[in-house]
N, C-alpha and C positions, 0 to 999 in steps of 0.2 A: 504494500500500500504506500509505503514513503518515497519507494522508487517512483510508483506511478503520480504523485504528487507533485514530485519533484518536476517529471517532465511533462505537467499539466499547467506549470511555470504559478500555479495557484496564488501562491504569497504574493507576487507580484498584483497580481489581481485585486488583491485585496480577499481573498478564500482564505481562510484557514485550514486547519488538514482535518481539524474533525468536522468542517462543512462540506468540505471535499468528499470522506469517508460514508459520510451520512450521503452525498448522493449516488455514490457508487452502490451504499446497502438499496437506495430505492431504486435504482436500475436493474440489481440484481433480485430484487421483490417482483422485479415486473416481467424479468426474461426467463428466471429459472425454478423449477419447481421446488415445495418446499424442501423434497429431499433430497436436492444437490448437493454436491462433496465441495469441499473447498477449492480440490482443481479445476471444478467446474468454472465457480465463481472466477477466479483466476484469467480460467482461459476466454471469460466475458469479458474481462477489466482490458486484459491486454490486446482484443481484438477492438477498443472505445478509441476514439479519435477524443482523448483527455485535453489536449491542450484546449478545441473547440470547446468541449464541454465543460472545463472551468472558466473560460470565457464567457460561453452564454450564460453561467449558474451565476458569475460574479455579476455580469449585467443582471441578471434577476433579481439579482439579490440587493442592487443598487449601490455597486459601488465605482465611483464615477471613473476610477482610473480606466476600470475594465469598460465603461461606455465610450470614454473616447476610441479604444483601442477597436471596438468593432466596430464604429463610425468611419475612422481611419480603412479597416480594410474592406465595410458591407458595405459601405454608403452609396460608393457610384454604382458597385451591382445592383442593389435594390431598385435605384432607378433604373438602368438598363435591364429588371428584369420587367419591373410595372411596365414601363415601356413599350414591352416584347409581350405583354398580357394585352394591356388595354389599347395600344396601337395609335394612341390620342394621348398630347403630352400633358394636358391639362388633367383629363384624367390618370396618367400613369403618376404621377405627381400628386396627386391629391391621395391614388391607390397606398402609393409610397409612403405618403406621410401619415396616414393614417395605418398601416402597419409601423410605422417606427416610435408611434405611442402606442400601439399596441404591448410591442418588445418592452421598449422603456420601462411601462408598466405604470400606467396613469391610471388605469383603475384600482380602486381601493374594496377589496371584501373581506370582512370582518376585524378592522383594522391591518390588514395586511395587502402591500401592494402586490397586484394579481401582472406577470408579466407573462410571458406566451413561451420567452424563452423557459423557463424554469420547464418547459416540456419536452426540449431536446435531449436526446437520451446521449448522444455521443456514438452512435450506432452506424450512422452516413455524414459526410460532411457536411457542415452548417450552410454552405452556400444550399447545395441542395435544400437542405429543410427550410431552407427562406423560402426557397422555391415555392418550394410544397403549400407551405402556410400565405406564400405568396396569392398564389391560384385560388387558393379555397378563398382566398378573403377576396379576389374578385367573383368566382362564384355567387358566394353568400351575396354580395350587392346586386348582384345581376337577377337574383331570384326575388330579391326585398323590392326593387321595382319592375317587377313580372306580375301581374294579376294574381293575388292573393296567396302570392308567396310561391308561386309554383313555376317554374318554366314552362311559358305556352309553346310548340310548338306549330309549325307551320305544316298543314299536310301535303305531302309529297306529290306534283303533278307526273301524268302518266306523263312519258317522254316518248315520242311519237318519229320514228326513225325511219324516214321513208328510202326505197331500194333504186 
């Protein structure tokens, strides 16, 4: 555990190693069954992209060193990915900003700020799971202004292919 701490660069972050440790045990709650061996566990930890993943836990966790540092290297992907979603820059921009308070983590439940990252497991690259999270949160807009929450569809014309 101290080796993979170490090279999750955590301290820097502003993670401690029992914040660290605590999210590796919740990763390993969610991948392995309960009667896994410790190599199991193990061979989970070492397959985790750690460095992302104490990045994104320390932005969740809101500590500003670790916000500049993913701003520094997500920032112009997230617009180049809204961008490459929405195809409209006012929309890709607006898509944009409103995931990077999503991340940030501007909502508040039950006194505790709710950030999006705290759900990255470490399992695929963060670029990716922006990705991912990226899409789904155009989705979700596109269905909230779609007639009652549903995506209409258009029915398909016969296509008439003369010889």
């Amino acid at each position: 555990m101290a080796e993979l701490y170490q090279k999750s660069s955590g301290e820097q972050l502003g993670l401690s190693r029992e914040q660290f440790a605590a999210v590796l045990k919740e990763i390993a709650a969610k991948y392995l069954p309960a009667s896994a061996v410790e190599g199991e566990a193990a061979e989970l930890y070492a397959s985790l992209r750690v460095e992302e993943l104490a990045l994104a836990r320390a932005c969740a966790a809101g500590h500003e060193r670790a916000w500049e540092i993913f701003m520094l290297r997500y920032r112009e992907k997230l617009y180049d990915i809204a961008g490459y979603i929405a195809r409209e820059e006012s929309a890709a921009r607006e898509l944009a900003d409103s995931l990077y308070a999503d991340l940030y983590g501007t909502t508040v439940r039950d006194g505790q700020r709710v950030s999006k990252l705290a759900s990255y497991t470490g399992r695929g690259s963060l670029e990716g799971w922006l990705r991912t999270v990226m899409a789904q949160e155009y989705v979700n807009r596109y269905r909230k202004r779609s007639v009652g929450g549903t995506v209409r569809r258009r029915p398909l014309r016969a296509c008439v292919v003369s010889s």
